[in-house]
ROVO-450312 format. One line per 4 residues: their letters; for each residue z, y, x of C-alpha. Coordinates in nm, 2 decimals. Each point is the difference from the previous one (the first is absolute). Layout:
<kemis>
a> Z/Y/X  ... .
</kemis>
This chain:
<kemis>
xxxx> 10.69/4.76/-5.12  -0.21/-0.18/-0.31  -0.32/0.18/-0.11  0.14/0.14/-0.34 .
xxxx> 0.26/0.22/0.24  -0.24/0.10/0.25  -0.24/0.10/-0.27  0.25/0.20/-0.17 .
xxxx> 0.08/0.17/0.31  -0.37/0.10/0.07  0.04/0.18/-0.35  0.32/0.20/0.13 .
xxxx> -0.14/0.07/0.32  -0.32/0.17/-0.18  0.20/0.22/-0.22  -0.03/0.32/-0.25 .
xxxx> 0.10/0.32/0.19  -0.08/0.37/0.03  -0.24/0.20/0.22  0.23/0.07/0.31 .
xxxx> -0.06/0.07/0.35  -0.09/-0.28/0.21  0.27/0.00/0.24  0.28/0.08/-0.28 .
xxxx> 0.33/-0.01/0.10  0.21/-0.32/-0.09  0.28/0.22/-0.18  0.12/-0.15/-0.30 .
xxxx> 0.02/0.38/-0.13  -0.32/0.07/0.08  -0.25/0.12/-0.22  -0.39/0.00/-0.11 .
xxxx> -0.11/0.35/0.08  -0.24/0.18/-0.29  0.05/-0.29/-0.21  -0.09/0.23/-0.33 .
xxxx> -0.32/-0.01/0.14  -0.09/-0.37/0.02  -0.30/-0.07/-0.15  -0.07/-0.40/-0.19 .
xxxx> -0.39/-0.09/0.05  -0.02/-0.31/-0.26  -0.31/-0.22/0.02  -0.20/0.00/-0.34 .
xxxx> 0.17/-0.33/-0.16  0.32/0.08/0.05  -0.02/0.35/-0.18  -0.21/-0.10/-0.26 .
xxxx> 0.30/-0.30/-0.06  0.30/0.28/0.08  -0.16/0.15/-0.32  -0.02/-0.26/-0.21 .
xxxx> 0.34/-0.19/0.10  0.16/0.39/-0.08  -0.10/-0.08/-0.38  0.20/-0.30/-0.06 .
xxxx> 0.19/0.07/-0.32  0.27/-0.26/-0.04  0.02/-0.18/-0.32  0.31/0.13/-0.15 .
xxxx> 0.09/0.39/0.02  0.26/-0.02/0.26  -0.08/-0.28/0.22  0.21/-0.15/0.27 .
xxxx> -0.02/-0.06/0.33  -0.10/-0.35/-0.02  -0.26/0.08/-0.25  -0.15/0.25/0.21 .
xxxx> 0.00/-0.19/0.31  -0.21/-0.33/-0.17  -0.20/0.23/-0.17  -0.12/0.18/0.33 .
xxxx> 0.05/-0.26/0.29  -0.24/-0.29/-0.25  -0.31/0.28/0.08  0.02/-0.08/0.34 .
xxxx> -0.04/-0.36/-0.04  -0.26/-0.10/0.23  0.01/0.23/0.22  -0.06/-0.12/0.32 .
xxxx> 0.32/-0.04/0.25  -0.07/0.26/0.30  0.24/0.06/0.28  -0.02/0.27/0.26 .
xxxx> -0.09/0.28/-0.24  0.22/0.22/0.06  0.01/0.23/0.34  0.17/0.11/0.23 .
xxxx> 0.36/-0.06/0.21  0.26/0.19/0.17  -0.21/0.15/0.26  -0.36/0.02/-0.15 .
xxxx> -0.12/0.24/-0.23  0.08/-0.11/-0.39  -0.16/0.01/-0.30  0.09/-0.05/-0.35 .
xxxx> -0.24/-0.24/-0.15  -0.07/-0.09/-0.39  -0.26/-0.33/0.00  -0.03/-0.25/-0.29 .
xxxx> -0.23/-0.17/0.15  0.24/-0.26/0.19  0.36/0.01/-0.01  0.26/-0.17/0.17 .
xxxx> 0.32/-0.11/-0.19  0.21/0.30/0.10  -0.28/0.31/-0.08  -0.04/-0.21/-0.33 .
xxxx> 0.35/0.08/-0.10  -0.01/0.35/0.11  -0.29/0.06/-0.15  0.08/-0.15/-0.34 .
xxxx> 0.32/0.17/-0.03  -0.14/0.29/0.08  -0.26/-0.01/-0.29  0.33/-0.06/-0.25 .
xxxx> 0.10/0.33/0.06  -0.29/0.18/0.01  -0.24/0.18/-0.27  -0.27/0.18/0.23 .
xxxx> -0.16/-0.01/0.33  0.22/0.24/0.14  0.34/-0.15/-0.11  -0.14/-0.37/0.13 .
xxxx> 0.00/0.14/0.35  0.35/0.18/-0.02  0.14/-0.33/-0.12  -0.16/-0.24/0.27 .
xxxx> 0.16/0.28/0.27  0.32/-0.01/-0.16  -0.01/-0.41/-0.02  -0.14/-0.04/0.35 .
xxxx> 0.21/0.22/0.17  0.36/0.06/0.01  0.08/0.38/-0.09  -0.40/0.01/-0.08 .
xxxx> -0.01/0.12/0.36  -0.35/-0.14/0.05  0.09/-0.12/0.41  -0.01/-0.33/0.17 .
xxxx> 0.37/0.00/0.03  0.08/0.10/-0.36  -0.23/-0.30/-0.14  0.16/-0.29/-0.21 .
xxxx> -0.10/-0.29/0.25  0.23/-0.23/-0.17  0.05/-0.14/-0.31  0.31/0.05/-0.02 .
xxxx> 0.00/0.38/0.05  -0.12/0.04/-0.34  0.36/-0.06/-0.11  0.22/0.11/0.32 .
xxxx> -0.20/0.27/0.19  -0.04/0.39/-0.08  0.03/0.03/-0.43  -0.02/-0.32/-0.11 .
xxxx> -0.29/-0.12/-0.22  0.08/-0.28/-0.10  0.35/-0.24/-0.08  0.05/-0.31/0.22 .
xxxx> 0.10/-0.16/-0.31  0.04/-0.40/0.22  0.33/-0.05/0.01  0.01/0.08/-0.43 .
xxxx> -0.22/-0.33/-0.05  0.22/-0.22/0.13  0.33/-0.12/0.17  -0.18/-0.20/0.27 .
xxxx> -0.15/0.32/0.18  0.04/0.05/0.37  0.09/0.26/0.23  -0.18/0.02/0.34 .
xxxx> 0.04/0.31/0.24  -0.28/0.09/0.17  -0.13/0.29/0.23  -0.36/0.06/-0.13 .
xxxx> -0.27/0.04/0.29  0.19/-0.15/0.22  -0.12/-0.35/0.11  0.18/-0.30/0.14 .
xxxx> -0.11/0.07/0.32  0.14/0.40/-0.05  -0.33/0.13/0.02  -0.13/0.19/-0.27 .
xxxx> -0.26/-0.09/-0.31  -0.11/0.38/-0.03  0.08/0.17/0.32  0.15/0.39/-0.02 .
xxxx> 0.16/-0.10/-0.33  0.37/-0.03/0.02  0.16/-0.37/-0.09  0.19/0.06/-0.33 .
xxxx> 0.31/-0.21/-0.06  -0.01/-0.15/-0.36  0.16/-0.29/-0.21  -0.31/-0.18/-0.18 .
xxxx> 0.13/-0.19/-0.29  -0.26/-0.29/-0.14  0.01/-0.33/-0.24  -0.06/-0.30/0.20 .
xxxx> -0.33/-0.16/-0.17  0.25/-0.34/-0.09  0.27/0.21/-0.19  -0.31/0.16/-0.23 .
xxxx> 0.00/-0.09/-0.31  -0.03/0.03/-0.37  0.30/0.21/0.00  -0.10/0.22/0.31 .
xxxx> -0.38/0.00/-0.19  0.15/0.12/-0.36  0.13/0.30/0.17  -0.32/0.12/0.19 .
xxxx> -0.21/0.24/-0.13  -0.33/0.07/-0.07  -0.12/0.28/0.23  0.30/-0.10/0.29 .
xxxx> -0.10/0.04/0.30  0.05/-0.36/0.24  0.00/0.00/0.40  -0.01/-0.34/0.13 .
xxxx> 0.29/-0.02/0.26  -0.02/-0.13/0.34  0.22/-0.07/0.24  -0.17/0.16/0.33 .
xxxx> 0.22/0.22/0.20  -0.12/0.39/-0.10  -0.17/-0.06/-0.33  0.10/-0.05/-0.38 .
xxxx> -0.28/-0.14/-0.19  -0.33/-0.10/0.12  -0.20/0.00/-0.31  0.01/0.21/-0.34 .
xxxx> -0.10/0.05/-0.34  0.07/-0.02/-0.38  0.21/-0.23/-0.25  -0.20/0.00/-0.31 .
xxxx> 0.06/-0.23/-0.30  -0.34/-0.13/-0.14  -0.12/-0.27/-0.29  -0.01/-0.22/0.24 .
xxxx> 0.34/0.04/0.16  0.17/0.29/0.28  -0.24/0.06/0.26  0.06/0.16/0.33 .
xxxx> -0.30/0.28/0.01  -0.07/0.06/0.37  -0.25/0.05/0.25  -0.11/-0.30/0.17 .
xxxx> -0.05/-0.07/0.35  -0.03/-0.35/-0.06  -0.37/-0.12/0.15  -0.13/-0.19/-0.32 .
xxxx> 0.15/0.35/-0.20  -0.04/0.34/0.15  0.00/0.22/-0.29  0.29/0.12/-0.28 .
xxxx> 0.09/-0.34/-0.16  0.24/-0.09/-0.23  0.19/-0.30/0.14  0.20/-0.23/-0.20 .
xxxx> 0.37/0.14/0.06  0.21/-0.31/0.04  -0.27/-0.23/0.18  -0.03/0.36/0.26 .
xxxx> 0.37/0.02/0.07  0.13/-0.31/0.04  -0.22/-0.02/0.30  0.17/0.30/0.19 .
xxxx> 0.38/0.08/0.15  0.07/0.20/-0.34  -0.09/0.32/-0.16  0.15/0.39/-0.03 .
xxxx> -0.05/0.19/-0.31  -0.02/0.33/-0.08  -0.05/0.20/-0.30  -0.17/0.33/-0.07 .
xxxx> 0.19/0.26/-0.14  -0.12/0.27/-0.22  -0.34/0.23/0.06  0.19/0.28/0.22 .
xxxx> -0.06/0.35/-0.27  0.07/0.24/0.37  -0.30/-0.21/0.14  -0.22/0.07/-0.25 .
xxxx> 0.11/0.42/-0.03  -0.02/0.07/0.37  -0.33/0.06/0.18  -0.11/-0.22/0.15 .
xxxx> -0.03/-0.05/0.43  -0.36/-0.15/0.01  -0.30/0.18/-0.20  -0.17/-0.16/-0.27 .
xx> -0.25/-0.22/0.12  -0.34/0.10/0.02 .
</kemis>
């Protein structure tokens, strides 16, 4: 397995859950007990930058999506690439954690859509649950390990939107967590059988580019048995040309970068896109399942 797959799967394997007991059952059904009551401690920087990145006005009156998501992702240029942040598994005790300190290129997405559809503290946190977690069920099982689920698991944030750019996208089945040996990536979560549609990085081109989006979401396919992309992060169109806005891993890198789009993906097996939809209005008016940080 090369480096950028096992790092990514050091960032699944350290995920965002719930405070459950520590020898929870591996149910798919079951749930995070009290999780009304969960509590978000954030360290002093991140709180202070919650605050300030909740002010963003856009620069029209109704902004869209794409506007939204280059205005707020561009303020955490910089910030240093940090895996292993999150906590917790299937079995050990979970906790759902808010940290801009670091950020690896899956919280980064979570965390900046998140921020779209939020205007306070309190609405932040009831977002990330409702991104991170299928149902907003805050539980190990429930979590959006995979890219993909954004668009195919629980209610669906996001369109897969690949097969639109272009008629050269490909259809691959796969059974997520599952590896080629038939052991698992994540153990107690079930293998989920799903067709992963993606552009082969040869077949994109200015056509495939004029229909992207700023603000779409890309996942950087691989084929590995029991995965769908091993790398994430933003198409954004600059001065200087469409940059892919992502968290780096990359040794001479390490922090939110923004990488020359073209140059990035014609080094990789191909891309998946998906686009945000709409701030969710029944998100915003229900309370929400984690207190307001503190």
């Amino acid at each position: 397995m090369n480096k950028m797959a096992t790092l990514f799967l050091a960032s699944l394997l350290s995920g965002c859950a719930s405070q459950v007991p520590a020898q929870q059952s591996l149910d798919p059904r079951a749930r995070a007990p009290e999780q009304q009551h969960t509590r978000v401690a954030m360290d002093p920087l991140t709180a202070d930058k919650l605050r300030a990145l909740l002010q963003i006005q856009p620069q029209q009156s109704s902004a869209d999506i794409g506007q939204m998501n280059d205005l707020i992702s561009r303020e955490f240029l910089q910030t240093p690439y940090a895996p292993n942040k999150l906590q917790g598994s299937a079995t050990l005790a979970e906790k759902l954690v808010v940290d801009f300190r670091g950020l690896d290129c899956f919280t980064y997405l979570d965390y900046v859509e998140a921020l779209r559809q939020s205007s306070d503290e309190a609405g932040f946190i009831n977002n990330l649950v409702q991104i991170r977690y299928i149902n907003g069920e805050i539980n190990f099982l429930n979590r959006r390990h995979f890219f993909s689920d954004w668009a195919h698991a629980g209610q669906p944030m996001a369109d897969d939107v690949t097969a639109l750019l272009g008629a050269d996208a490909v259809t691959v089945a796969k059974h997520l967590n599952q590896k080629a040996d038939g052991g698992h990536y994540l153990p107690g979560l079930p293998v989920a059988e799903r067709d992963i549609t993606y552009i082969p990085s040869a077949r994109i081109d200015q056509r495939v580019l004029s229909h992207l989006r700023t603000g779409d979401y890309i996942g950087i396919y691989t084929p590995l048995s029991g995965l769908d992309v091993t790398h994430t992060g933003l198409f954004i169109r600059t001065a200087k040309g469409p940059v892919l806005r992502n968290a780096s891993s990359k040794q001479n890198q390490r922090v939110v970068i923004d990488s020359p789009f073209m140059e990035y993906v014609h080094n990789v097996p191909g891309i998946v896109v998906l686009r945000a939809r709409q701030a969710s209005v029944q998100a915003q008016q229900h309370p929400p399942h984690s207190q307001a940080p503190g």
